[in-house]
N, C-alpha and C positions, 0 to 999 in steps of 0.2 A: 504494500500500500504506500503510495506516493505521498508524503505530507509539506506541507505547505506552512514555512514559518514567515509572519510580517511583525516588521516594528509598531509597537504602540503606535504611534505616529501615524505611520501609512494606517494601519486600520481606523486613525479615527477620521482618515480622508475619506476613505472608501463607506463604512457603516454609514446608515443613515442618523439623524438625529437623538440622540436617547434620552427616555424619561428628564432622568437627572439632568441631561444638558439643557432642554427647553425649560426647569425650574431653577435655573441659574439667577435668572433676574427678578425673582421671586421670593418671598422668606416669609414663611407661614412660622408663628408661634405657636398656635393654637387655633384647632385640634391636630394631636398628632394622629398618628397612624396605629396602629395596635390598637387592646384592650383597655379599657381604663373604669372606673368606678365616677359615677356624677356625683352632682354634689347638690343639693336642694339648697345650702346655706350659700347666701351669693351669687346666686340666679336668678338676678333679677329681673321680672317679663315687663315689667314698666318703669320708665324711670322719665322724672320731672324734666318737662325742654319747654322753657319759655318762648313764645310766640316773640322775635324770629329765631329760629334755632339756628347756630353756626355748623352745626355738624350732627352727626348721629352717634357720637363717639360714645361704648361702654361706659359705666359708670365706675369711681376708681376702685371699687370693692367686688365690682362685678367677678363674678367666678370663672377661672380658667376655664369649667369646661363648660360654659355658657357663654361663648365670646367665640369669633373668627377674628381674629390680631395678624399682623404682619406687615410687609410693607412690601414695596416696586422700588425694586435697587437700580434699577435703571431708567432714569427721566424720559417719557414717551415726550415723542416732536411737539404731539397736544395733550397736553397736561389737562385742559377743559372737560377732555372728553373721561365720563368713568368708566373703571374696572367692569369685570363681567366676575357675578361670582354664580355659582350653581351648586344649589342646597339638595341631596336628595330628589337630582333631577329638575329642579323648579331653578328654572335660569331669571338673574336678575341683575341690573345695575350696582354695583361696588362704589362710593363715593370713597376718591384718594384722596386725603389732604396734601397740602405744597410738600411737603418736606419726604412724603412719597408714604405716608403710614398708610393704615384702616382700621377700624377696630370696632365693629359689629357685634353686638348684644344676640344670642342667638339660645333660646334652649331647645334642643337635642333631643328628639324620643329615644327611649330605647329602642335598643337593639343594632342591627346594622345603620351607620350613616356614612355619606359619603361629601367630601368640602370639594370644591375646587373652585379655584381664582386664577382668571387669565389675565394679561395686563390690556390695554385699551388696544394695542395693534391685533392682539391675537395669538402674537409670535413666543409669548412667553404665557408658561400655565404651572401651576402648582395645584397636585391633585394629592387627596388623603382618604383612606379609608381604614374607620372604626367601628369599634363594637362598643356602645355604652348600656353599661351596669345601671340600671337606674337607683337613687340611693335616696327615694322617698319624695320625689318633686313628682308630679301629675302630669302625666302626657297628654296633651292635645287631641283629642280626638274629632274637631275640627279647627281647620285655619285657613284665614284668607288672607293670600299677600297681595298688596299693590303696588307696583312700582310704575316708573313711567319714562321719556326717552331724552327730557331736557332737565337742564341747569338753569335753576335760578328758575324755577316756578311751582308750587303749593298746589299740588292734589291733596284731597283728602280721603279717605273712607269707612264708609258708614255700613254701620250691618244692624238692619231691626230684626230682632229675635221675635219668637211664636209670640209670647208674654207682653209681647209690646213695647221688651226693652232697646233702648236705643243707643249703640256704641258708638260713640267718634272721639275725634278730639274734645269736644266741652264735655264729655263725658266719659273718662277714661274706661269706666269698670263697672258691672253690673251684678248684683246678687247670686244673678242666676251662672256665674264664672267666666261669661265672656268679657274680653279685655283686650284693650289698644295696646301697644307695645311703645311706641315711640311715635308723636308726635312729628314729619319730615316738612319742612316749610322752606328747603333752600331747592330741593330738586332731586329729582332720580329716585327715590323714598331705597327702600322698601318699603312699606308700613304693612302689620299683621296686625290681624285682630284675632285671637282662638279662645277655645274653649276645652277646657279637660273635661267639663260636663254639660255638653249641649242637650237641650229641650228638645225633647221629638215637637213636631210641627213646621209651618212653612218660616223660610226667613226669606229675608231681601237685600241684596248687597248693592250701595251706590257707592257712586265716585261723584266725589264735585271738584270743580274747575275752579277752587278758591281764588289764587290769583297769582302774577307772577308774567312771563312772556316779555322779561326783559332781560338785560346784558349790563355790565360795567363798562366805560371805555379806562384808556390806563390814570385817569383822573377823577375814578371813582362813582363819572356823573353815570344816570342811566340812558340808556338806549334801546331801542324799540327792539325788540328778538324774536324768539322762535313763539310766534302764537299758538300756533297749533302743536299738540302732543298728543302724543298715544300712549293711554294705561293701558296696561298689563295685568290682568287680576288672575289669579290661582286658587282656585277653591279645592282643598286639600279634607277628606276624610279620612275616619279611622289612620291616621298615621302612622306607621312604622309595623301595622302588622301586615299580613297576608290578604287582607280584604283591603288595602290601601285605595283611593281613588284619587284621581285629578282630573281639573277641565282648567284651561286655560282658556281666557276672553282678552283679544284687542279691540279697545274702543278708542276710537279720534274725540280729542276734545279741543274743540276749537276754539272758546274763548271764555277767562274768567266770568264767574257767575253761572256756569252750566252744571245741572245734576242730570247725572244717567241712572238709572234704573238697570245695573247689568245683567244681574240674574235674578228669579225668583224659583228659588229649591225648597225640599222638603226634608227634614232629617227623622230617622236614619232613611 
């Protein structure tokens, strides 16, 4: 048998691209890869963001395994444009701050989950996949995310529950366990709203067009920008077991002061 010796070198001409090398310009703190045990102390699903919020940054006591943390080692040509991160499937907007961090508030169902964050070109991705222990916090058994496709503009989202309760931002949190997670008013969200124990009955989930559809110039003043945006809503069941569902909805929202009506479902 004839074999075939190459220098390191020459092989890394020839092989294609590997994992590790496209996560070169990428640096995930958290979550790792492997096994790990959650933690309920520090997991926090809401945290106080005054109307305008600067960021969506974790709160400083937020719990390692309730957070997606890391940063973009490599300054993209447009900085303006954000991340891509994709939760268990459910692809969304990343807001980078300048200095290239992230650091997202995020609790985890049990069982298998999977993180990945690509930077704004595409060219660079960091993927991770765990198995979390749950260690007494409440899983979700529904969630709805929104995100949306510009900078520097305020969607919001709303979910009336069977009972008639009514979730958004003036009203973070409801008796009956559904809850806002974060308040987004600069752009991109994500914003969730879930429930560890949802009401069997109909619900309705809106989006409004609070406001927003401008730009800074480099003197701070504003300028007229992207009016039109398209949300992104994900309506997630039963989470992380075997009867998992999703429905994914694009809706165009063309200008502040518009509420849509995007779906009306029934649970279970």
């Amino acid at each position: 048998m004839r074999r075939h010796l190459f220098s390191p070198a020459l092989l890394a001409c020839l092989l294609p691209l590997s994992a590790s090398q496209a996560a070169e310009g990428i640096r995930l703190d958290t979550p790792r890869s492997g096994w790990r045990q959650g933690s309920g102390d520090g997991a926090h699903f809401m945290q106080e963001v005054n109307y305008p919020a600067s960021s969506v940054n974790s709160a400083a006591d937020q719990a390692e395994t309730a957070r997606i943390k890391g940063a973009m080692l490599e300054r993209p040509k447009d900085a303006s444009k954000p991340a891509r991160l994709i939760v268990n499937g459910v692809a969304m907007p990343l807001k980078v701050q300048e200095d290239g961090s992230f650091d997202r508030p995020f609790v985890f169902p049990s069982g298998s989950n999977n993180v990945e964050v690509r930077s704004q070109d595409g060219q660079q991705r960091r993927r991770v996949q765990f198995y979390n222990l749950s260690s007494g916090e409440t899983p979700a058994k529904l969630r709805v995310v929104l995100s949306w496709d510009s900078d520097n503009t305020d969607l919001d989202l709303h979910l009336v529950t069977p009972d008639g309760g009514h979730v958004w931002y003036g009203e973070r949190s409801l008796a009956n366990g559904a809850a806002l997670d974060v308040d987004v008013t600069t752009g991109f969200g994500p914003e969730m709203i879930a429930s560890p124990t949802p009401l069997k009955g109909q619900y309705l989930i809106y989006v409004n067009y609070y406001g927003g559809g401008y730009n800074r110039d480099a003197d701070g003043a504003e300028q007229a920008g992207q009016a039109l945006t398209t949300a992104q809503v994900t309506l997630i069941s039963e989470e992380g077991t075997p009867d998992e569902k999703q429905e994914t909805f694009l809706i165009p929202m063309r200008a502040p002061g518009e509420l849509t009506l995007v779906k009306r479902f029934s649970y279970p």
